[in-house]
C-alpha positions as CSV (number, residue, x, y, z in Angstrom):
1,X,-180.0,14.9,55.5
2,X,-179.9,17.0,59.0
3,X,-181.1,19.6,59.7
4,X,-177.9,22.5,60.6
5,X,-178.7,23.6,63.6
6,X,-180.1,27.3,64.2
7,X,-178.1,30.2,66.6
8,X,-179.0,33.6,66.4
9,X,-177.0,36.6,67.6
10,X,-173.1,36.8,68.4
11,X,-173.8,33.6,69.9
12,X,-172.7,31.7,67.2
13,X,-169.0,32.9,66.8
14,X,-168.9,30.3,69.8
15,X,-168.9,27.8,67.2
16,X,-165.0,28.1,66.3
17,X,-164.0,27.4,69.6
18,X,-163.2,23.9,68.3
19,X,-160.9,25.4,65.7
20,X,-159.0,28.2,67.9
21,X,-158.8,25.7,71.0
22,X,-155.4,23.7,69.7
23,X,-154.0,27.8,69.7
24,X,-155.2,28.7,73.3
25,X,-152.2,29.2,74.5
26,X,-150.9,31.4,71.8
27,X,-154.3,33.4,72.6
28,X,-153.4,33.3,76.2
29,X,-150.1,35.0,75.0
30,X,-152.2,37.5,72.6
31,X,-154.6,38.2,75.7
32,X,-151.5,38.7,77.7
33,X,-150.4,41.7,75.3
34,X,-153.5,43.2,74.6
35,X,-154.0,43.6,78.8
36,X,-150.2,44.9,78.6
37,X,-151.0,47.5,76.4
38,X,-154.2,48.1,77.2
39,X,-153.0,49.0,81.3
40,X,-150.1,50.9,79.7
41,X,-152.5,53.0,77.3
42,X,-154.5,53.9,80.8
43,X,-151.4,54.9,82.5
44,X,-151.4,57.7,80.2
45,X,-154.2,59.5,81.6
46,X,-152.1,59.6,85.1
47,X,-149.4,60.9,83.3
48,X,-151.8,63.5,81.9
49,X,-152.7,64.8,85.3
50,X,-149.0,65.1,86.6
51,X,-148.1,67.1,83.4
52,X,-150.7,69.4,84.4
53,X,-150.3,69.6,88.0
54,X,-147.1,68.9,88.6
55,X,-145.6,70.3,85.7
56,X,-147.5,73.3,84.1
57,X,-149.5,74.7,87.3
58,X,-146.5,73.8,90.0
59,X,-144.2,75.6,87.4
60,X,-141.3,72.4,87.8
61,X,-139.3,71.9,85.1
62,X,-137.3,69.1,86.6
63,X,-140.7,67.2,87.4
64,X,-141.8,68.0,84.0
65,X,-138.5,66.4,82.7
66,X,-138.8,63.7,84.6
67,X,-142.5,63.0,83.3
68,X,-142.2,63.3,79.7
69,X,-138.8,60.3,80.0
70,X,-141.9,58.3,81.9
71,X,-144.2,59.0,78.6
72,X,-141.3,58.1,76.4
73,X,-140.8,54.8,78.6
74,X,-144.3,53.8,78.3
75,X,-145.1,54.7,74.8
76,X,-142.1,52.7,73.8
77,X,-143.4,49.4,75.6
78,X,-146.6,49.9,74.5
79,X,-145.4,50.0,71.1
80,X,-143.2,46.9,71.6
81,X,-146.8,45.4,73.4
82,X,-148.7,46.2,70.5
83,X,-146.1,44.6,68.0
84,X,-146.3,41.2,69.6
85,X,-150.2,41.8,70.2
86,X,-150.7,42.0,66.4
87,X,-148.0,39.4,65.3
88,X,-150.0,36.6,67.5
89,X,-154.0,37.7,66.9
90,X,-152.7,37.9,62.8
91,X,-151.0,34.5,62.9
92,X,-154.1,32.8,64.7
93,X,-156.8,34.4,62.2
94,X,-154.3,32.8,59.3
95,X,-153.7,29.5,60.9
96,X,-157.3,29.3,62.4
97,X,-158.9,30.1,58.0
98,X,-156.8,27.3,57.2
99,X,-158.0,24.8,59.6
100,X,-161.4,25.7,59.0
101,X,-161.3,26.0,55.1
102,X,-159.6,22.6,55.5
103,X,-162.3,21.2,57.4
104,X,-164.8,22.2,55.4
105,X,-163.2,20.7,52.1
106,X,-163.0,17.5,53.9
107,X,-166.2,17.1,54.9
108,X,-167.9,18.4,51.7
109,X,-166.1,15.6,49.7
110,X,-167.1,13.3,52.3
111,X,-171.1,14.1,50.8
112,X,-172.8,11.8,48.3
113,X,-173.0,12.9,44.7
114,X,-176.9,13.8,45.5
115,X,-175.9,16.8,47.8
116,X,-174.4,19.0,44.9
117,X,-177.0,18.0,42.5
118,X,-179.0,19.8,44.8
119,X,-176.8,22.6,46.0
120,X,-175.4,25.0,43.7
121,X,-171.5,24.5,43.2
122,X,-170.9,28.4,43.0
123,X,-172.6,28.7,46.7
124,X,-170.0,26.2,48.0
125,X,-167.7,27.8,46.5
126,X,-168.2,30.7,48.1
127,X,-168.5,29.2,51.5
128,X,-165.2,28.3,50.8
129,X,-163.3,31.4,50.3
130,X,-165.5,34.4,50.6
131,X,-166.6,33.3,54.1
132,X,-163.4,31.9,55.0
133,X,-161.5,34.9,53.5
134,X,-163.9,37.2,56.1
135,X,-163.4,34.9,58.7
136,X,-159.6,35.4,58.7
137,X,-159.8,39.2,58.8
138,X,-162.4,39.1,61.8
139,X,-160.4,36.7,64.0
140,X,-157.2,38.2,63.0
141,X,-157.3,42.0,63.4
142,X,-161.3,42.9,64.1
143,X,-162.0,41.1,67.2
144,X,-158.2,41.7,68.7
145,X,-159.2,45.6,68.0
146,X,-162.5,44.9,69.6
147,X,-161.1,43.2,72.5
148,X,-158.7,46.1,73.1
149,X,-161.3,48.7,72.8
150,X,-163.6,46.7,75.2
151,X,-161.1,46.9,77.8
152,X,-159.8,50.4,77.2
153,X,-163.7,51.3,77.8
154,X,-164.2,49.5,80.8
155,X,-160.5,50.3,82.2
156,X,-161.8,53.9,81.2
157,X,-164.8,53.6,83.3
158,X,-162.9,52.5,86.4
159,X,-160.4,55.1,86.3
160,X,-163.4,57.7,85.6
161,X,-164.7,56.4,89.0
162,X,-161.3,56.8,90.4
163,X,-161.0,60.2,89.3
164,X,-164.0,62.0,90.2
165,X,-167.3,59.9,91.3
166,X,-169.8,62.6,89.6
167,X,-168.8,62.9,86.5
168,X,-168.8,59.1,86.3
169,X,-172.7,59.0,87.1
170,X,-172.7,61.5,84.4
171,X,-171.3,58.4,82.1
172,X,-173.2,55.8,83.4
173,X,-176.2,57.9,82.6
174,X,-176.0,58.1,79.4
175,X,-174.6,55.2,78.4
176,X,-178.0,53.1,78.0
177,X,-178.6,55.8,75.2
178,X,-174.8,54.8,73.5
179,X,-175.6,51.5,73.4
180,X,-179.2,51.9,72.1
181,X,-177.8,51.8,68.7
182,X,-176.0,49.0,68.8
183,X,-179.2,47.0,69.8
184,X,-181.6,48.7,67.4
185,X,-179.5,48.1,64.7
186,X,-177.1,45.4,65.5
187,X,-179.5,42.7,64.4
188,X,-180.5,44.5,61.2
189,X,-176.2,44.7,60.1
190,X,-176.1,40.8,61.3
191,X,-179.2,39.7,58.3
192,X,-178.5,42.4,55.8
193,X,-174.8,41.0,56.2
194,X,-176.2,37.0,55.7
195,X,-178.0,38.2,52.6
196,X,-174.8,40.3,51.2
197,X,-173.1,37.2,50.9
198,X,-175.5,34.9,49.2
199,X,-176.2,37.5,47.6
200,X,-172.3,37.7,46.3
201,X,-172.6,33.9,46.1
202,X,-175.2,34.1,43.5
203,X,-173.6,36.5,41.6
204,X,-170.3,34.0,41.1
205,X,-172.7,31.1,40.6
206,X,-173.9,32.5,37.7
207,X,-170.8,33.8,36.0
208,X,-169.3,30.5,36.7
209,X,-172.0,28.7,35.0
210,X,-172.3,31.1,31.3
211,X,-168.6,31.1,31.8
212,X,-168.5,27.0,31.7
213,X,-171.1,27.2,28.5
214,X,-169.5,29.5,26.9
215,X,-169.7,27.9,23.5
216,X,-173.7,27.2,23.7
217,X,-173.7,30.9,25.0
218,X,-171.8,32.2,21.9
219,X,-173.3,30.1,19.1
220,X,-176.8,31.2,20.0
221,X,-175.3,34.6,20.5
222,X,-176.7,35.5,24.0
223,X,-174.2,37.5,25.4
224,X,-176.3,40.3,25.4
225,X,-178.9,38.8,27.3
226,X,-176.4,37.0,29.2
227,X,-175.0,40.9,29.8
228,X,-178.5,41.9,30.9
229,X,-179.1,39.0,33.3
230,X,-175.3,39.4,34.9
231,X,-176.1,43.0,35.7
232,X,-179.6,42.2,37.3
233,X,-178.0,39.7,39.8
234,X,-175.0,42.3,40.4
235,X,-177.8,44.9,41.0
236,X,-179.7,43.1,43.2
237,X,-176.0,42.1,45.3
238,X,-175.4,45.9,45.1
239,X,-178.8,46.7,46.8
240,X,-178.8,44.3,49.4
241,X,-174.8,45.7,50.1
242,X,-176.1,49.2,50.0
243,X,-178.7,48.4,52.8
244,X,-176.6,46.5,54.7
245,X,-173.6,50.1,54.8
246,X,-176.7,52.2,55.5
247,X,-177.3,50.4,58.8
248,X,-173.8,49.8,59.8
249,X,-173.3,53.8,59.1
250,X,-176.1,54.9,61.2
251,X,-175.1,52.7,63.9
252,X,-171.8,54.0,64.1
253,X,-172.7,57.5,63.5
254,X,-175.6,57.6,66.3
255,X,-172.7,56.0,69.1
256,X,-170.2,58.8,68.0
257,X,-172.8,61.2,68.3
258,X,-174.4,60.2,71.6
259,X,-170.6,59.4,72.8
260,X,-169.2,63.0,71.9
261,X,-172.1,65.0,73.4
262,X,-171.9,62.8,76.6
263,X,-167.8,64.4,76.5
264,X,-169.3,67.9,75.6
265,X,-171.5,67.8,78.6
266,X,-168.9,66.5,81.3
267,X,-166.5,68.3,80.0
268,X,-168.8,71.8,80.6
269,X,-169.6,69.8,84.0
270,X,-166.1,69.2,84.7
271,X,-164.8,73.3,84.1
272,X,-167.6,74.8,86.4
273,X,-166.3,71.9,89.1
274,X,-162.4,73.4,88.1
275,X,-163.6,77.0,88.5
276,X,-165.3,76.6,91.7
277,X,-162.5,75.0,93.3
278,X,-163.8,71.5,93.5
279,X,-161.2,69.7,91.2
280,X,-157.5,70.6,89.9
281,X,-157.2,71.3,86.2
282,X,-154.7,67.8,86.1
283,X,-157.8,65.6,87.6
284,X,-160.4,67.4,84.9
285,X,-157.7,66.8,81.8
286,X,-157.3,62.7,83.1
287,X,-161.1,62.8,83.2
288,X,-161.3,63.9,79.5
289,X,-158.8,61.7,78.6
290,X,-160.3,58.5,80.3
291,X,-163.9,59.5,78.8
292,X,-162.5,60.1,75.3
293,X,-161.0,56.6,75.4
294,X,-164.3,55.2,76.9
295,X,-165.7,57.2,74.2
296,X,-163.5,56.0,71.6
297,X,-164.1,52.4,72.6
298,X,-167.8,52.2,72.4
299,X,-167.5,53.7,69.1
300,X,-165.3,51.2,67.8
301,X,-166.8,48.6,69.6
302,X,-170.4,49.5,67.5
303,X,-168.2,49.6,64.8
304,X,-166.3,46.3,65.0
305,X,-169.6,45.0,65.9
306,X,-170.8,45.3,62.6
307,X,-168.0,43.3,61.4
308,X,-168.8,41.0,64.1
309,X,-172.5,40.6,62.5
310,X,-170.2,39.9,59.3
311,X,-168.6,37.0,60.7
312,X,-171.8,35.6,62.5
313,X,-173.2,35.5,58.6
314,X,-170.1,33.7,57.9
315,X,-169.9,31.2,60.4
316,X,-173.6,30.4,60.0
317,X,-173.1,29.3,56.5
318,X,-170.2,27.5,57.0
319,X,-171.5,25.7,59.9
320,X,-174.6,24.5,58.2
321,X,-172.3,23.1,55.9
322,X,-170.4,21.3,58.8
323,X,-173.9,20.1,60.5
324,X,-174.9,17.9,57.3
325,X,-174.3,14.6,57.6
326,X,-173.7,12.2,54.6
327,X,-176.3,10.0,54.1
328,X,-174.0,7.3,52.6
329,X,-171.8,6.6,54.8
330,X,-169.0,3.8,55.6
331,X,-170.7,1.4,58.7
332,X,-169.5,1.2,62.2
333,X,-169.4,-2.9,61.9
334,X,-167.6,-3.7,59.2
335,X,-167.7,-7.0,57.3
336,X,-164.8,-8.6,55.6
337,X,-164.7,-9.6,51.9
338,X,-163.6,-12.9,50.8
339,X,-161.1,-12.7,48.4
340,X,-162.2,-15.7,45.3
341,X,-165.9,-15.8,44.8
342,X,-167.4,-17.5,41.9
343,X,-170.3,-14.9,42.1
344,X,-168.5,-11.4,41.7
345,X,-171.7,-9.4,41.5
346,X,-175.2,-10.1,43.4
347,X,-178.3,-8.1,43.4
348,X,-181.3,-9.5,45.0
349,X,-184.6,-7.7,43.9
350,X,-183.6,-4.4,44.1
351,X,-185.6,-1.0,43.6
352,X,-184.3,2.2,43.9
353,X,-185.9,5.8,43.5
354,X,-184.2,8.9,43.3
355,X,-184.1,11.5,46.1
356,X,-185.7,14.2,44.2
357,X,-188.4,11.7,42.4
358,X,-189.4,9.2,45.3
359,X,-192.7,8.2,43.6
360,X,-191.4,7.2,40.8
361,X,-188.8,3.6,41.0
362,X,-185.7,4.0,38.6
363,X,-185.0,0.2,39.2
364,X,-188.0,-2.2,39.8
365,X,-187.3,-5.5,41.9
366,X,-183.7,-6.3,40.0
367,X,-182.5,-9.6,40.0
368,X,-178.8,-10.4,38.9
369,X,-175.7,-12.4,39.3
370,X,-172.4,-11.6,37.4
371,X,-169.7,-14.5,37.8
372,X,-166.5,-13.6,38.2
373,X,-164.4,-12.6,34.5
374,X,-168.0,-12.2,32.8
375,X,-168.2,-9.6,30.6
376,X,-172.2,-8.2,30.8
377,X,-174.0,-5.5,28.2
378,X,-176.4,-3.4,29.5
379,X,-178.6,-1.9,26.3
380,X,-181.8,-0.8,26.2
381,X,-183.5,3.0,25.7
382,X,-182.5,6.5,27.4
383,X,-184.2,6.0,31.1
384,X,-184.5,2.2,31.5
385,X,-182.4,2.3,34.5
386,X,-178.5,1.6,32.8
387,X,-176.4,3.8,34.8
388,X,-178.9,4.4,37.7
389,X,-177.3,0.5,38.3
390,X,-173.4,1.9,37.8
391,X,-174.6,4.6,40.7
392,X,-175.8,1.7,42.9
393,X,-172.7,-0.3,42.5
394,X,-170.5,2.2,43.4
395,X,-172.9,3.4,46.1
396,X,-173.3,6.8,45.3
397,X,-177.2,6.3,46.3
398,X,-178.7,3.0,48.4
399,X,-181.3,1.1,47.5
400,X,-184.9,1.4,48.5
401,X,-185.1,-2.4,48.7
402,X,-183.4,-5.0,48.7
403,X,-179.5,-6.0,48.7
404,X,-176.0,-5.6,46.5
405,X,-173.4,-7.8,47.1
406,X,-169.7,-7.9,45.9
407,X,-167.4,-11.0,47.0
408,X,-170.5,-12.2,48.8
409,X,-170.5,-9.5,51.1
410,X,-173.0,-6.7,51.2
411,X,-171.8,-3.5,49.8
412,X,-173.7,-1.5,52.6
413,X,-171.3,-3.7,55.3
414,X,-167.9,-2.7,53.6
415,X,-166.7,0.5,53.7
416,X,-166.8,2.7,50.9
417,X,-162.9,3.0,50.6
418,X,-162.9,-1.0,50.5
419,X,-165.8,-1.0,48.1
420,X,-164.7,1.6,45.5
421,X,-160.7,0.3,45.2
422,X,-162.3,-2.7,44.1
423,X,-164.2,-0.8,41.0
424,X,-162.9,1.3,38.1
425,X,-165.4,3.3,36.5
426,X,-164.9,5.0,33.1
427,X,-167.6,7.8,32.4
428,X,-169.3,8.2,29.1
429,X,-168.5,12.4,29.4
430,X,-164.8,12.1,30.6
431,X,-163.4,13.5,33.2
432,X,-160.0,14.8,33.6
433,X,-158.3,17.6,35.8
434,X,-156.8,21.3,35.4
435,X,-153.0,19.4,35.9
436,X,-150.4,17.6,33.6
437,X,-150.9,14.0,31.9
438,X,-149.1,12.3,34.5
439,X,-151.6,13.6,37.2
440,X,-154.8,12.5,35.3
441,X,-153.2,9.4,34.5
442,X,-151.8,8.7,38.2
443,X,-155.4,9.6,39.9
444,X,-156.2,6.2,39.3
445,X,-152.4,5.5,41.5
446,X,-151.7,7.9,43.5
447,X,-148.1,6.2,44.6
448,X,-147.2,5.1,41.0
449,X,-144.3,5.8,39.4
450,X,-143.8,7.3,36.4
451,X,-143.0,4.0,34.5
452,X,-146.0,2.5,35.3
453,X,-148.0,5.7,34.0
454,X,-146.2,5.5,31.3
455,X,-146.9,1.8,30.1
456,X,-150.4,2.2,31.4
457,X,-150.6,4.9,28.6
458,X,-149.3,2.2,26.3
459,X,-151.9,0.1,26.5
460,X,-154.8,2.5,26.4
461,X,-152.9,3.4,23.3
462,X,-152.5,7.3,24.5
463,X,-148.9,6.9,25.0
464,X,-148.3,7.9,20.8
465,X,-150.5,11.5,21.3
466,X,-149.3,12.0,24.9
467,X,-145.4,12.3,23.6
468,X,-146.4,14.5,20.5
469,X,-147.7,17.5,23.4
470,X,-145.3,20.2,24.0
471,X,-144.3,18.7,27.3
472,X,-145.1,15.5,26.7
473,X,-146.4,13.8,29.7
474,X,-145.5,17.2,31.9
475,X,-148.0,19.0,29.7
476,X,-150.6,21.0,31.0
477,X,-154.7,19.6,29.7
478,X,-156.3,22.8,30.8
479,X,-159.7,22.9,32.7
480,X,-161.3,19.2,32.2
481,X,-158.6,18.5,29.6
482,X,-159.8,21.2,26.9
483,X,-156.5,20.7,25.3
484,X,-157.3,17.1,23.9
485,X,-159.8,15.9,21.6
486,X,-162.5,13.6,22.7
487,X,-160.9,10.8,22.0
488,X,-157.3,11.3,23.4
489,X,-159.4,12.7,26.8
490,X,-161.6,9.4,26.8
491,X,-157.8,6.9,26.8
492,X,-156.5,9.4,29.1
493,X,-159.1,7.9,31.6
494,X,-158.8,4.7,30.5
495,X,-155.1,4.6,31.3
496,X,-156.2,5.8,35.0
497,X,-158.5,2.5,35.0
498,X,-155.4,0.2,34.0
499,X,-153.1,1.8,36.1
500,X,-155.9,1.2,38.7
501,X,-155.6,-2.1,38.0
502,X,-159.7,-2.8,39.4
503,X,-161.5,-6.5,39.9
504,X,-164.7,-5.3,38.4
505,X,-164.9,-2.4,35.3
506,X,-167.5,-0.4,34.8
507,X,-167.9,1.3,30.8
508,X,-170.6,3.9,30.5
509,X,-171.1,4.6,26.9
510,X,-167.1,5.0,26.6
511,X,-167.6,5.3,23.0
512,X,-170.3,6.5,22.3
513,X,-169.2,10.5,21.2
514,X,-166.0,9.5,19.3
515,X,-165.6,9.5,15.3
516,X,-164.3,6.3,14.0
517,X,-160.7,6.4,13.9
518,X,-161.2,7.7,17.7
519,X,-163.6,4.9,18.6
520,X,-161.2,2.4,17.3
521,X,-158.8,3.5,19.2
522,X,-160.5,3.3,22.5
523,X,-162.2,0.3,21.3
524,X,-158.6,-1.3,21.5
525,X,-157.7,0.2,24.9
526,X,-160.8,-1.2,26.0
527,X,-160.2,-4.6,25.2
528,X,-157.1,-4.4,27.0
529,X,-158.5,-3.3,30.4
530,X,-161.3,-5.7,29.7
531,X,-159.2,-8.7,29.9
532,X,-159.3,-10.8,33.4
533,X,-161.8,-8.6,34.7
534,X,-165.5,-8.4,35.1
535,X,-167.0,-6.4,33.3
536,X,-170.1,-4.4,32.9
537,X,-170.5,-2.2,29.7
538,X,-173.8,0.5,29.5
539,X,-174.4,0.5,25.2
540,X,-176.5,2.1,23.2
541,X,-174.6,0.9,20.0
542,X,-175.3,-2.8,19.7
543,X,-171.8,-3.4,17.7
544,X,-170.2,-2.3,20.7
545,X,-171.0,-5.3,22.8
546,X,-172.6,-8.3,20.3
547,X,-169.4,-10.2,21.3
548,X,-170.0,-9.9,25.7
549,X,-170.5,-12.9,27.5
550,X,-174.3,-12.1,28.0
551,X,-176.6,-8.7,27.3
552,X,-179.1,-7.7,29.2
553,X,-182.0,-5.4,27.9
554,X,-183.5,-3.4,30.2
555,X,-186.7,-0.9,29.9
556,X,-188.2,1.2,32.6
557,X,-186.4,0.0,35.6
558,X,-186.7,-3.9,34.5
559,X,-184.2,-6.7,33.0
560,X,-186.8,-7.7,29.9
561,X,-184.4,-10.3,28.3
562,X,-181.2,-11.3,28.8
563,X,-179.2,-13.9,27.0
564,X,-176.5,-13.3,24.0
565,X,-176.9,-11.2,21.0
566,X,-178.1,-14.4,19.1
567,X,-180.2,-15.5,21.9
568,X,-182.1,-11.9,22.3
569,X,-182.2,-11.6,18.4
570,X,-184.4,-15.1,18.3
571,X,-186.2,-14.4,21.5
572,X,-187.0,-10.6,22.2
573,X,-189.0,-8.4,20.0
574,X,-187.8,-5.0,21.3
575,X,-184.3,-6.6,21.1
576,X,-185.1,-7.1,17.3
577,X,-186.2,-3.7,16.9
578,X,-183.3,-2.3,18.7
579,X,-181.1,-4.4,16.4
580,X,-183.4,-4.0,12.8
581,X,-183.0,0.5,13.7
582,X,-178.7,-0.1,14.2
583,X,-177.8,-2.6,12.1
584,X,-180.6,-2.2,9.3
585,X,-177.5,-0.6,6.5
C-alpha cells in the first residue's frame, strides 16, 4: 500500500482544486460578487468623509440630501451583491461535499478486503461525513467570508494610503505585531484541530462497535464498564477539543487586541493632526473607517484561519484516503476467457501468506484441478487453509506463488469485474442489507425483475416465509437482516446466488449454524443451486458432503488426501478420525 503523501500548512487545501475546477466558472461569478461588494463596502468610507465635510461642517442640507440617496443606492446593491455572493459560494461548498464524499466512497470500495481489516470502520466513517460535513461549511461560507475580509483589508490599506500617507506608516508599523499571532498559533489550531477529529473518530468507533455487540455486552452485563470506558474516550475527545478553543481564542483575542490599540493610537494621532489644521474632520472619520475595516478584516481573517486549520485537518485525512492505492487491482492487458473448458478451476502450486502474518504460509505449494460441473468438499480442521482458498479464488488477496486459473485463463489477467460475475459465493455468517427482501435478493441482479426474484426465492425455498412478513417481499430485514432467523437469512442469500445465476459456486459452511428443520431447508435450496455448476463446498460436517464428486482434506495449508468419502475412509487415517468423532452415534 502507498504511502499518502505529506503537506503541511494551508498548502494542502490546494488539494481540492480537482473537485472545485468543473465549478470555476461559477467561482469566477462568486469572485465577481465578492469584488462587487467588497469595492461598494469601501465606497462607504468616501461617503463618510463628504457627510462630514460637505454635509455637517459646510452646513448643506441639499448636499447632505443628496448623499444619504447615494448611501441608500449603494447599500441597496451591496445587499443585492452580497445575496448572489452567498447563493453561489453556498451552492459550490454543497455541490463540491458531494463530489468529494462521492469520490471517496468510490474509491474506498475499490480497496481489497485487507485494508479494513486493518483500518478501523468507525475512522472511515468519519472521514466520510464528519470531514466532509466540515468541508462543506469551510468552502461554502468560511473561506467566501475570509476572502471578503482579505480584500476589505487590503482595499482598506490602499485607501488608508490614499487618505493620509502617515497614518498609514502608522498601520504598516504595527501590523507585523497583528499578524504575530496568527503565526505563533496558527500551526498549533491546525494539529490540535487534526487530533480533535480522530479524536471524535474514536469516540464513534467505539460506540459503533459495543453498539453492534450489544447482546455479548448485555449477557455478561458490562454496561457499566462499557459506561466507564465510553466516558474516558469522550474525555480524552473533550480535552484535546478544549486545547484546540484555547488556542483558536487566544489567537483571535491577541489580533483584536493588537488591531484595536493600533485604531486607538491613530485615532489620538489622527485628532492632534485635525486640531492642528493638518487634516479635515471628513478625511480623519474615512481614516477610522478604512482602519476599522482593515481592523476588522485581520481579525476575521485570524479567525477564519482557524477554521481554515480545520479544514487543512480535514482534507489531510481525506486525502490519505485518496492517495492509497489498491493492491488488487484489475490489469492494464487484459486476457480473454474462453467460454467451454474442460478444466474449470486450476491452481498450480500455490502458497499464500497473509499480510499481517508473512512468515507464516496459509496455503503450502497447492496443486488442484476442478473439471467443469464437479462438485468438490473441502474438510479438514479450523486453520488448514479452507476458506483462505475461497479468498484466493475470488481474489480478495494474491498469491505469494504460483498461479490460479479459471477457463484456462489466469485470474490475475482478467479483470476482477470479469472474474467475480463468473462466481457466487454464499458466506457461512450471512450477509444481508438494512433494505427490503427484494433488495437482498436482487443484489445478486441488479436489473431483474421482480418475477425472477420471486421464483429465485422459490427455489431457495424462502418464497413460503418471505410472503408470511408484513409486507411480504417489500418488507423491511433491519440491519444485516435482524428480522429473520438464521435460517430464513442463510436462503435469503441463496436466492441472490440463483438469481445470480454463477458458473462456479462457492459454499462456506452454509449450514453449519442452523437447527435441523433450518438445515433441511437450506440443504434443499442448496441442491438446487448446486445443479449444472461447479462447485466447491468448505464442511466441517462430513454428512454435508459424503455424496460430492471428490473431498479433499486439507491440514495446515496442504491437500493430505483427496478421493471420495469411501476412498478417504479406506485410505486416510485423520480422514477416519474425522469420520469415527462425527459419525461415531
Amino acid at each position: 500500500m502507498n504511502q499518502p503523501q505529506q503537506h503541511s500548512g494551508l498548502k494542502i487545501l490546494f488539494g481540492l482544486w480537482p473537485f472545485l475546477k468543473p465549478y470555476r466558472w461559477v467561482l469566477v461569478a462568486a469572485a465577481c460578487a465578492l469584488l462587487f461588494t467588497a469595492g461598494l463596502n469601501l465606497s462607504l468610507g468616501q461617503g463618510i468623509r463628504l457627510v462630514v465635510d460637505e454635509g455637517f461642517i459646510n452646513g448643506s442640507l441639499e448636499k447632505l440630501n443628496n448623499i444619504l440617496l447615494l448611501f441608500f443606492i449603494v447599500i441597496t446593491l451591496m445587499a443585492a451583491g452580497t445575496f448572489i455572493r452567498f447563493y453561489l459560494v453556498t451552492w459550490i461548498g454543497e455541490r463540491v461535499t458531494a463530489d468529494l464524499r462521492q469520490s471517496v466512497f468510490n474509491h474506498l470500495i475499490t480497496l481489497e478486503p485487507n485494508y479494513f481489516e486493518t483500518n478501523r470502520s468507525g475512522e472511515l466513517m468519519s472521514r466520510l461525513t464528519t470531514d466532509t460535513t466540515l468541508l462543506q461549511s469551510i468552502i461554502g461560507s468560511s473561506m467566501s467570508f475570509a476572502l471578503r475580509s482579505f480584500l476589505l483589508m487590503i482595499g482598506g490599506l490602499i485607501m488608508l494610503l490614499i487618505t493620509n500617507i502617515k497614518l498609514t506608516l502608522v498601520v504598516f508599523g504595527v501590523l507585523p505585531i497583528v499578524m504575530l499571532p496568527i503565526l505563533i498559533f496558527g500551526k498549533r489550531v491546525r494539529k490540535l484541530s487534526r487530533d480533535s477529529q480522530d479524536s471524535v473518530a474514536d469516540v464513534g468507533t467505539y460506540a459503533g462497535e459495543i453498539l453492534q455487540q450489544i447482546k455479548t455486552v448485555q449477557s455478561y452485563t458490562q454496561e457499566k464498564n462499557e459506561r466507564t470506558s465510553f466516558t474516558g474516550e469522550v474525555e480524552k475527545a473533550f480535552s484535546v477539543a478544549r486545547r484546540r478553543i484555547i488556542n483558536r481564542g487566544m489567537l483571535t483575542s491577541f489580533v483584536m487586541l493588537f488591531a484595536f490599540a493600533a485604531i486607538g493610537l491613530m485615532i489620538y494621532i489622527g485628532a492632534t493632526d485635525v486640531l492642528q489644521g493638518n487634516m479635515t474632520g471628513g478625511e480623519l472619520a474615512s481614516f477610522v473607517f478604512y482602519a476599522v475595516l482593515v481592523a476588522g478584516g485581520v481579525a476575521a481573517v485570524s479567525e477564519v484561519l482557524g477554521e481554515l486549520q480545520r479544514a487543512a485537518g480535514a482534507t489531510e485525512r481525506l486525502l490519505e484516503l485518496l492517495s492509497v492505492t489498491p493492491t488488487i487491482a484489475s490489469p492494464k492487458t487484459v486476457t480473454k476467457m474462453h467460454e467451454e473448458t474442460e478444466n474449470h478451476l486450476q491452481l498450480e502450486k500455490v502458497s499464500f501468506s497473509y499480510p499481517s502474518r508473512p512468515d507464516t504460509l496459509a496455503l503450502s505449494n497447492i496443486s488442484l484441478t476442478i473439471k467443469r460441473g464437479e462438485t468438490v468438499a473441502i474438510v479438514g480442521t479450523s486453520g488448514a487453509g479452507k476458506s483462505t482458498l475461497f479468498e484466493l479464488l475470488l481474489r480478495f488477496y494474491d498469491p505469494v506463488s504460483g498461479n490460479i486459473k479459471i477457463n484456462d485463463a489466469n485470474i490475475n489477467a482478467l479483470t476482477l469485474s470479469t472474474l467475480r460475475e463468473q462466481i457466487a459465493w454464499v458466506p457461512q455468517q450471512p450477509i444481508l442489507f438494512s433494505s427490503d427482501v427484494y433488495h437482498n435478493i436482487r443484489y445478486g441482479k441488479p436489473n431483474a425483475t421482480n418475477e425472477e426474484v420471486i421464483a429465485a426465492a422459490k427455489l431457495a425455498h424462502a418464497n413460503d416465509f418471505i410472503e408470511q412478513l408484513p409486507d411480504k417481499y417489500n418488507s423491511f430485514l433491519g440491519e444485516n437482516g435482524v428480522r429473520l432467523s438464521g435460517g430464513q437469512k442463510q436462503r435469503i442469500v441463496i436466492a441472490r446466488a440463483i438469481l445470480n445465476d454463477p458458473n462456479i459456486l462457492l459454499l462456506d459452511e452454509a449450514t453449519s449454524a442452523l437447527d435441523a428443520k433450518s438445515e433441511h431447508w437450506v440443504q434443499q435450496a442448496l441442491q438446487d443451486l448446486m445443479r449444472n455448476r461447479t462447485t466447491l463446498i468448505i464442511a466441517h460436517r462430513l454428512a454435508t458432503v459424503v455424496h460430492a464428486d471428490r473431498i479433499l482434506l486439507m491440514d495446515n495449508g496442504k491437500i493430505i488426501a483427496q478421493g471420495s468419502h469411501k476412498e478417504l475412509l479406506a485410505s486416510s487415517e485423520f480422514y477416519q478420525k474425522l469420520a469415527s468423532l462425527q459419525f461415531s452415534h
